[in-house]
MDAnalysis code that builds the backbone (N, CA, C; Angstrom):
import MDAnalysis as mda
import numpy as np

u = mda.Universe.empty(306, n_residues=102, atom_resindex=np.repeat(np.arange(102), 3), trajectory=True)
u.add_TopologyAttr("name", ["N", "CA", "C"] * 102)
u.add_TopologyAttr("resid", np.arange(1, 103))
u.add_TopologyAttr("resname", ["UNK", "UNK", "UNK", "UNK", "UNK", "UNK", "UNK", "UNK", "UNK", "UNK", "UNK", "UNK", "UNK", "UNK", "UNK", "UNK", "UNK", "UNK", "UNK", "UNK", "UNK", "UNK", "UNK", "UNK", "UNK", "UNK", "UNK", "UNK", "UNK", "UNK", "UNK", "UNK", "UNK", "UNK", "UNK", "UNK", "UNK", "UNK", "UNK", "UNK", "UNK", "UNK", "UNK", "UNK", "UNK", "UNK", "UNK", "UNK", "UNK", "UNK", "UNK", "UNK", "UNK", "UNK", "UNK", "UNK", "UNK", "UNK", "UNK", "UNK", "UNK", "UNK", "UNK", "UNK", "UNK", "UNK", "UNK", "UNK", "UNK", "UNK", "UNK", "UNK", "UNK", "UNK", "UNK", "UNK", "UNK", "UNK", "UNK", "UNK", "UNK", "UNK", "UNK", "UNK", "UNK", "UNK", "UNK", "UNK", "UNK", "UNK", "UNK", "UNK", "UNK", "UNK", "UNK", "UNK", "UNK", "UNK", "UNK", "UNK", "UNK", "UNK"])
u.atoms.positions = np.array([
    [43.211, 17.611, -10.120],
    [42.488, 18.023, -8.941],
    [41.044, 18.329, -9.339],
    [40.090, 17.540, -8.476],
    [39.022, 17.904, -8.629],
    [37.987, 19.267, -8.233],
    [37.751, 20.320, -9.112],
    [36.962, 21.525, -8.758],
    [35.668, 21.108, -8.447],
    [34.864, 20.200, -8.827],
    [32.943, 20.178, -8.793],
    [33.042, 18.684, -8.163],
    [32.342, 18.301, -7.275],
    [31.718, 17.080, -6.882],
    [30.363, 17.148, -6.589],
    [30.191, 16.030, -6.811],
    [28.048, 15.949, -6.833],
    [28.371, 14.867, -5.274],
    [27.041, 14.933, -4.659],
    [26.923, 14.329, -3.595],
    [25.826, 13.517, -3.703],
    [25.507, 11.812, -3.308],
    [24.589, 11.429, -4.000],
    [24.116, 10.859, -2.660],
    [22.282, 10.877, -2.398],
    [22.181, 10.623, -1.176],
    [21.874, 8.884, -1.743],
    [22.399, 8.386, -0.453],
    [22.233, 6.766, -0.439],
    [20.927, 6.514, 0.569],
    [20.433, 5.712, 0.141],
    [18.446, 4.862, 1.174],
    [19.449, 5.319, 2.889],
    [20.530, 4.345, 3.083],
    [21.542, 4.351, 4.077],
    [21.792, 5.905, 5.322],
    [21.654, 7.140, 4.092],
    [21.692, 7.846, 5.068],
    [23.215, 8.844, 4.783],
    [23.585, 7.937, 3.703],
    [25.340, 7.820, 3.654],
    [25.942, 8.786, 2.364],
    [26.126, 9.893, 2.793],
    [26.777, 10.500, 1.362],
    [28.123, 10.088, 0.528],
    [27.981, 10.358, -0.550],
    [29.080, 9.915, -1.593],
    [29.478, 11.133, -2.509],
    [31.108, 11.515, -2.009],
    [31.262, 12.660, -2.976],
    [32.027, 12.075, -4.507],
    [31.403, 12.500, -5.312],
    [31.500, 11.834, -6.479],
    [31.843, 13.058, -7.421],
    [32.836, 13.181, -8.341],
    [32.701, 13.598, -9.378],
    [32.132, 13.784, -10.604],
    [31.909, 15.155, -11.231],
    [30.562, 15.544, -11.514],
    [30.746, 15.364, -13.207],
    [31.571, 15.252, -13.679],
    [31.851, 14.651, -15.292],
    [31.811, 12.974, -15.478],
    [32.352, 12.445, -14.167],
    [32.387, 11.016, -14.346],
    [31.331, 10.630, -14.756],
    [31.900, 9.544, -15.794],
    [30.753, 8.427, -16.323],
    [30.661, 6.990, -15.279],
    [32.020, 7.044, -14.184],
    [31.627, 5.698, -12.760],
    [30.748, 6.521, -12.176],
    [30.912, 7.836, -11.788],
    [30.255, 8.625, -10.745],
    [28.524, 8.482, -11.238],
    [28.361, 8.881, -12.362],
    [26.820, 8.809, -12.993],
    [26.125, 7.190, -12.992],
    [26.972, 6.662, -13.199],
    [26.601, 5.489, -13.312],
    [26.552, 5.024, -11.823],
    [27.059, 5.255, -10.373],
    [26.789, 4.774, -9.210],
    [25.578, 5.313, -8.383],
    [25.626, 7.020, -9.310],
    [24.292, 7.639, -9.131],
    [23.128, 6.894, -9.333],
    [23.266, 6.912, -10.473],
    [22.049, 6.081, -11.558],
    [21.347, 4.755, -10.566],
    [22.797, 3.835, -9.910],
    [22.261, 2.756, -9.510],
    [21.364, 3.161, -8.346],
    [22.415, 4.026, -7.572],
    [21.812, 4.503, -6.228],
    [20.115, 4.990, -6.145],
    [19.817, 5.832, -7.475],
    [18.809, 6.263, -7.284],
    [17.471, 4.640, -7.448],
    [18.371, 4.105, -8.602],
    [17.842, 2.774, -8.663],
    [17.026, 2.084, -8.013],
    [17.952, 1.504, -7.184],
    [18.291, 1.061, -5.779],
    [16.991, 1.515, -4.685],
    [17.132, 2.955, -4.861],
    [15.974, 3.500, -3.459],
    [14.582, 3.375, -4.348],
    [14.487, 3.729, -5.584],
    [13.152, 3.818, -6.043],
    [12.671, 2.280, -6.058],
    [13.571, 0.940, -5.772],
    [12.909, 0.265, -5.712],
    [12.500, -0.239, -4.018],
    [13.716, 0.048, -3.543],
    [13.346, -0.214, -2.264],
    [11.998, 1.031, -1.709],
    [11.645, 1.506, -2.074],
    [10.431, 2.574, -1.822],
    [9.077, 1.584, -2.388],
    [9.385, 0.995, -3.030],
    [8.172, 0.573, -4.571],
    [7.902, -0.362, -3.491],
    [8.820, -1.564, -3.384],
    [8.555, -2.765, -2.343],
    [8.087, -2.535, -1.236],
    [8.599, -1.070, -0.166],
    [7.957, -0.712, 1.212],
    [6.960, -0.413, 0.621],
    [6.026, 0.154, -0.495],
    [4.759, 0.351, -0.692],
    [4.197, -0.900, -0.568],
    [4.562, -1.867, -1.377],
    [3.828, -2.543, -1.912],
    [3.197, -3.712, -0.652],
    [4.331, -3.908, 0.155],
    [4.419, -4.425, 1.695],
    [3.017, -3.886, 2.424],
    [3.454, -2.397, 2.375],
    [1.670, -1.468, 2.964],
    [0.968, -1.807, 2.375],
    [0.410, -1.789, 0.962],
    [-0.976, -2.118, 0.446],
    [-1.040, -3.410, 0.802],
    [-0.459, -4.702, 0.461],
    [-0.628, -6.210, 1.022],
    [-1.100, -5.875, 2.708],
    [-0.442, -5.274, 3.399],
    [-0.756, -5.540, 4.619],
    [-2.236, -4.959, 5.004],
    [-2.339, -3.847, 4.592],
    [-3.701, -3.141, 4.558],
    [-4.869, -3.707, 4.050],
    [-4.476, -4.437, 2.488],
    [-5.973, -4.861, 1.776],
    [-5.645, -6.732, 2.793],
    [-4.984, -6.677, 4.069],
    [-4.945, -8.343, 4.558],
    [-6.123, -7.631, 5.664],
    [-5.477, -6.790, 6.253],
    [-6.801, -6.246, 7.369],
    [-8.017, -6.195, 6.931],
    [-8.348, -5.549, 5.637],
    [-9.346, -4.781, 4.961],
    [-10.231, -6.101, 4.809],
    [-9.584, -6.930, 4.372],
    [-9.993, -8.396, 3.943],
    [-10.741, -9.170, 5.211],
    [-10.014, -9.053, 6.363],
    [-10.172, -9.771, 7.482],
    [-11.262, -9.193, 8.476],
    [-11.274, -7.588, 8.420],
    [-12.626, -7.228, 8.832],
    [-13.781, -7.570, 7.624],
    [-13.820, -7.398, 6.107],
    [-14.878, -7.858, 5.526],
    [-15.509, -9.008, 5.927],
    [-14.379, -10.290, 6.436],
    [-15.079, -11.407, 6.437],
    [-15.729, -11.363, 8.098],
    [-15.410, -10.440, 8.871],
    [-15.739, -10.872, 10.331],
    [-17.556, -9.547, 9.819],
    [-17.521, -8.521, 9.320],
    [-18.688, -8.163, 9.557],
    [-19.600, -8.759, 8.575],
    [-19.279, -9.851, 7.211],
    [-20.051, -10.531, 6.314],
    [-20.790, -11.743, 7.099],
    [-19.921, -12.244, 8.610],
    [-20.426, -12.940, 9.656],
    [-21.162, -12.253, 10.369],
    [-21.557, -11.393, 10.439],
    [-22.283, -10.473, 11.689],
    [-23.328, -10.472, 10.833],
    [-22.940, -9.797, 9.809],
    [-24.532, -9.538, 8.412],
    [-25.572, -10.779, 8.184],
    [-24.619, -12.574, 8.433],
    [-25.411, -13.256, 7.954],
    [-26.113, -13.232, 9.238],
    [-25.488, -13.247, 10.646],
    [-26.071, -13.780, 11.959],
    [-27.496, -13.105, 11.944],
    [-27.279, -11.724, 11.496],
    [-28.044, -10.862, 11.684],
    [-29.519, -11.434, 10.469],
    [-29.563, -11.238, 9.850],
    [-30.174, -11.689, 8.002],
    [-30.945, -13.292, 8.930],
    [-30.487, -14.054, 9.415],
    [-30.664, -15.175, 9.931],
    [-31.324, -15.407, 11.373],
    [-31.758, -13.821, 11.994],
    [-32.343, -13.195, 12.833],
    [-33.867, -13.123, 12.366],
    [-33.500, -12.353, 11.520],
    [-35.023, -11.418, 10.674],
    [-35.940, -12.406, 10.306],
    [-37.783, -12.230, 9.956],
    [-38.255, -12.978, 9.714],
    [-38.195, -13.062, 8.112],
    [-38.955, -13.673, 7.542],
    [-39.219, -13.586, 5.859],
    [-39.725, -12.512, 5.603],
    [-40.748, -11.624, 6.244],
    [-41.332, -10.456, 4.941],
    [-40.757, -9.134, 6.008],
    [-39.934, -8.976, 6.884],
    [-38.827, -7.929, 7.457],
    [-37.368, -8.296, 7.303],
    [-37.132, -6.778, 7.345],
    [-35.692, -6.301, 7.025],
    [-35.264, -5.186, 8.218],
    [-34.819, -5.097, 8.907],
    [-34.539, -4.362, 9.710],
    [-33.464, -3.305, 9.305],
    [-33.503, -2.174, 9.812],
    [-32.290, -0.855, 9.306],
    [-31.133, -1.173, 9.598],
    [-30.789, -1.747, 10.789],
    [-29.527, -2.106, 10.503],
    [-28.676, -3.417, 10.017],
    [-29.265, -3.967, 9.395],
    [-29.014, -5.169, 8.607],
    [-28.799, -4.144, 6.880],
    [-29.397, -3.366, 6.735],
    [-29.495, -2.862, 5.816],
    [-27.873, -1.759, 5.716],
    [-27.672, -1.191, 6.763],
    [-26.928, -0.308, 7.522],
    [-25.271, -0.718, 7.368],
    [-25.193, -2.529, 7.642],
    [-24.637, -3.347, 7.616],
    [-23.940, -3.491, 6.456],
    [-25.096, -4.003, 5.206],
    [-24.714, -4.555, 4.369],
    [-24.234, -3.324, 3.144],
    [-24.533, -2.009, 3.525],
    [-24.225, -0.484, 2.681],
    [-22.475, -0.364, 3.276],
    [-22.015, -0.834, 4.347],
    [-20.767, -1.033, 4.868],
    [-19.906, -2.226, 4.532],
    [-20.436, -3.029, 4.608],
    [-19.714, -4.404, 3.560],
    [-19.480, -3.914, 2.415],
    [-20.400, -3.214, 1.836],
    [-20.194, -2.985, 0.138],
    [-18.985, -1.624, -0.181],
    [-19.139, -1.234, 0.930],
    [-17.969, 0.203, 0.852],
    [-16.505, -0.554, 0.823],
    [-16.480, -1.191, 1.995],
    [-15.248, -1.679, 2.341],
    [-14.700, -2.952, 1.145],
    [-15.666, -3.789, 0.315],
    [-15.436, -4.691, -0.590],
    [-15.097, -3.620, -1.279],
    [-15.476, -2.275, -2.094],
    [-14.923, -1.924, -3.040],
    [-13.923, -1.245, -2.573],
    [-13.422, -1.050, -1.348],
    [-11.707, -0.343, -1.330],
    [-11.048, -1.231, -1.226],
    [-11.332, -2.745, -1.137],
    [-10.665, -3.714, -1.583],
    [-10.294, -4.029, -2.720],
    [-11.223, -3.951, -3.292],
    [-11.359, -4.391, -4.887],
    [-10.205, -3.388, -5.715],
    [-10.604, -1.446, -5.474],
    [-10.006, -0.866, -6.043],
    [-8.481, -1.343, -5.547],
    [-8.178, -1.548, -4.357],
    [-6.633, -2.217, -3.629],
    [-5.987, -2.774, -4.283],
    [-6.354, -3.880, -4.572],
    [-5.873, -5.139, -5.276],
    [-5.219, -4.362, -7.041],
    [-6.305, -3.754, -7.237],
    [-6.149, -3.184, -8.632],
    [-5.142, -2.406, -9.084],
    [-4.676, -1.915, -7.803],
    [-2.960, -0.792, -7.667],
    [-1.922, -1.276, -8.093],
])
């Protein structure tokens, strides 16, 4: 008769009363915890892809606005917000950059 059981939470939601000397019980633990730390790793990794796809997709729509703009101006002016512009492209390229790097 069993006195001690461990309870092991499953991703599922689903408890498992398991005995607390077992070497099956540790070992289904083991997988279980396995199991969620990767399914956690992959839902991350899903968010950053999806995020640095946005991040990506506004860079290229305001790097189009920057040239329209740049392609406005004469040769010896620069206007503030072309300037304004391109200090915001450069923010958003490097939280891309650092993104990718995760």
């Amino acid at each position: 008769m069993l006195k001690y059981v461990r309870f092991v939470a499953i991703a599922a939601g689903v408890l498992i009363a398991l005995p607390v000397n077992s070497a099956r019980a540790q070992n289904m633990e083991s997988a279980a915890v396995k199991k969620m730390v990767n399914s956690q790793a992959q839902m991350a990794a899903t968010d950053r892809q999806k995020k640095m796809l946005a991040d990506a997709d506004e860079l290229l729509a305001k790097a189009q606005l920057l040239k329209a703009a740049v392609d406005q101006t004469r040769k010896d002016e620069l206007s503030i917000d072309v300037i304004r512009q391109a200090n915001e492209i450069e923010k958003l390229a490097k939280s891309v950059k650092d993104r990718m790097r995760q």
